[in-house]
C-alpha positions in Angstrom: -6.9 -1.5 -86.9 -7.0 -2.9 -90.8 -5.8 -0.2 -93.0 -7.0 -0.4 -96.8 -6.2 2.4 -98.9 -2.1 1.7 -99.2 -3.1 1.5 -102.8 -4.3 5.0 -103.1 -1.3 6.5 -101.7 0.4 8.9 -104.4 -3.0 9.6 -106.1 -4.4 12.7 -107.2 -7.0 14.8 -104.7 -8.9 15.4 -107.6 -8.9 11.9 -108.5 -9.6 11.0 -104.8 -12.7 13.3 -104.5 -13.9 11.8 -107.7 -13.7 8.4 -106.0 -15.5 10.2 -102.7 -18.3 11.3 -105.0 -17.5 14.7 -104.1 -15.7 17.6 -104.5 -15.0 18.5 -100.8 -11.4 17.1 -99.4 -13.5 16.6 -96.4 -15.7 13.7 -98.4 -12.4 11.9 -99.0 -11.3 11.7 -95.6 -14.7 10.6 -94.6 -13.7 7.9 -97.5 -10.9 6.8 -96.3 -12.5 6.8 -92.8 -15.2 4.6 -93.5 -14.5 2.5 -96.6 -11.0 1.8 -96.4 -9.9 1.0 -92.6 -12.2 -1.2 -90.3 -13.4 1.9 -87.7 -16.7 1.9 -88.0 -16.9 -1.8 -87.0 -14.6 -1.0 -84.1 -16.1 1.7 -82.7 -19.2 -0.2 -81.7 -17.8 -2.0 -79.1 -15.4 1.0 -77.4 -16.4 3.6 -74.7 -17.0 7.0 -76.0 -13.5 8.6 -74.8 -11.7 5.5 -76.6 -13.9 6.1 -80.0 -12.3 9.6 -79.7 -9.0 8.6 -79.2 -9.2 5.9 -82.2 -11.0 9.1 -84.6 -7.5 11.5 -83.8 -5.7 8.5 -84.5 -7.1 7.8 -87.7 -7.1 11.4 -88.7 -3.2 11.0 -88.0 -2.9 8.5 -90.1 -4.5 10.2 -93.1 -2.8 12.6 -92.5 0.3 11.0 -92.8 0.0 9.1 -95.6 -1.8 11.9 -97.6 0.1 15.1 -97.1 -2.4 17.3 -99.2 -5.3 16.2 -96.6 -3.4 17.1 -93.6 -5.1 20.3 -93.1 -8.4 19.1 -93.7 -7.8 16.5 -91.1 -6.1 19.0 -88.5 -9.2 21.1 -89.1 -11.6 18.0 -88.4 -9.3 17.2 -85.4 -9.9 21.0 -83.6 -13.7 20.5 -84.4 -13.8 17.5 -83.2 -12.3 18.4 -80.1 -14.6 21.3 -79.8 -18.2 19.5 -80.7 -16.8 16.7 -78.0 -16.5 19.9 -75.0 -19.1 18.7 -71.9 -22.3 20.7 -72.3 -21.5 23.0 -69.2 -18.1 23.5 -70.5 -19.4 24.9 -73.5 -22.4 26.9 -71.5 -19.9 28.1 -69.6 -17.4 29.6 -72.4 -20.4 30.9 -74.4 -21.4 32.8 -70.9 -17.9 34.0 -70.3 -17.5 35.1 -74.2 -20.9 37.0 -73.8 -19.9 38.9 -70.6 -16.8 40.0 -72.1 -18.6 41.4 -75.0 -21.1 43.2 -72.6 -18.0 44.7 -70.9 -15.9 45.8 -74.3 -19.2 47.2 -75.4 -20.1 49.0 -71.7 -15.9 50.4 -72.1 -17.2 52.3 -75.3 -20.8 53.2 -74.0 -18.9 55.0 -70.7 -17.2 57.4 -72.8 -19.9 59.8 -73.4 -20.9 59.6 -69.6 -20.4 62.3 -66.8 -21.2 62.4 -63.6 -24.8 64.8 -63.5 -26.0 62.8 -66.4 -29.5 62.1 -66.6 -30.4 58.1 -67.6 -33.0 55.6 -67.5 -31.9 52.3 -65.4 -34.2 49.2 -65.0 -35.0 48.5 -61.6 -38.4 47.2 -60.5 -39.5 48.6 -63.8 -37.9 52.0 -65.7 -37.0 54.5 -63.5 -34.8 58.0 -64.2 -31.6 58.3 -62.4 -28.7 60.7 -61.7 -24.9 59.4 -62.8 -22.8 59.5 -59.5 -19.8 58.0 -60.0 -18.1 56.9 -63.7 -15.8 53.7 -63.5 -13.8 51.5 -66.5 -17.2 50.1 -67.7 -19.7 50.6 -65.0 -21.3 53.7 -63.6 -23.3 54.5 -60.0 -26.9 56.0 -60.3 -28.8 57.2 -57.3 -32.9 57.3 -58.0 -35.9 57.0 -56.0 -37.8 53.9 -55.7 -40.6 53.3 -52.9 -39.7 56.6 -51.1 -36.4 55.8 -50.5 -33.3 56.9 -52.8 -31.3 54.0 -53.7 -27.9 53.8 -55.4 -27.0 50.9 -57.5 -24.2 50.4 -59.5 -24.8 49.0 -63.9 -22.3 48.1 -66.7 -22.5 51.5 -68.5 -24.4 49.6 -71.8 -27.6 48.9 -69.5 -27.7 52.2 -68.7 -29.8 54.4 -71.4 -29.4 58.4 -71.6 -32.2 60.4 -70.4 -33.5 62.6 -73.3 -36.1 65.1 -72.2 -37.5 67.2 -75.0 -38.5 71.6 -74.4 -42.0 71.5 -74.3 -44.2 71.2 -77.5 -40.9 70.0 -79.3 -41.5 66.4 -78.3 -41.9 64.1 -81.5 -45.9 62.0 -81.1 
């Protein structure tokens, strides 16, 4: 790869950004990306995984030969490996992430739970239910449904307390 911008080693960011049009560090290694090496015409004829290789490698490079960019490019170089995750690796994380917050969530919710308690569970509609059994995050509830009493088993935050107001106290 042709590397141009040996004469702007030593230069001031400020300076550099000024050249970049910007004020953003980021603009200026963009800059030195596009204007000053030959990458973009090089990355038209390359598979996608060896475009990525040849973008950390440039990144290095700017890195190296303008110390007070090397964060900006470390940071471009984690984002860049992140945006460039397969689509069902990234489902997938995003699921994983979301059921752990469910659970850390359903760990807080169980606290104020006994066994006896009253709740509303979903199940073929709403439907009351009786707490049976109180785990780390889930609890058992035994209901009725279609004649027959069913137990089933819910992370404690899709379980909602039962409130039943005294008669003629109920807010309309």
């Amino acid at each position: 790869m042709k590397i141009e911008w040996q004469h702007l080693i030593g230069k001031p960011l400020d300076e550099l950004c000024a050249m970049a049009g910007a004020k953003s560090p980021v603009s200026v290694v963009n800059m030195l990306r596009h204007q000053y090496t030959d990458y973009d015409d090089i990355i038209r004829y390359l598979p996608t995984s060896q475009v990525d290789e040849l973008h950390v490698d440039v990144l290095n490079l700017i890195a190296q030969d303008f110390p007070e960019l090397s964060a900006v490019c470390g940071h471009l170089l984690v984002k860049h490996k992140r945006r460039n995750r397969p689509m069902h690796v990234q489902a997938r994380q995003a699921t994983q992430q979301d059921a752990q917050a469910k659970l850390a969530r359903s760990r807080e919710v169980i606290k104020s739970m006994n066994v006896g308690d009253r709740v509303l569970v979903q199940w073929h509609g709403e439907r009351e239910a009786v707490i049976t059994h109180v785990a780390r995050a889930k609890v058992t509830v035994r209901f009725e449904a279609r004649g027959d009493v069913r137990e089933k088993a819910y992370q404690a935050i899709d379980v909602r307390p039962l409130v039943k107001y005294p008669e003629g106290t109920q807010n309309t």
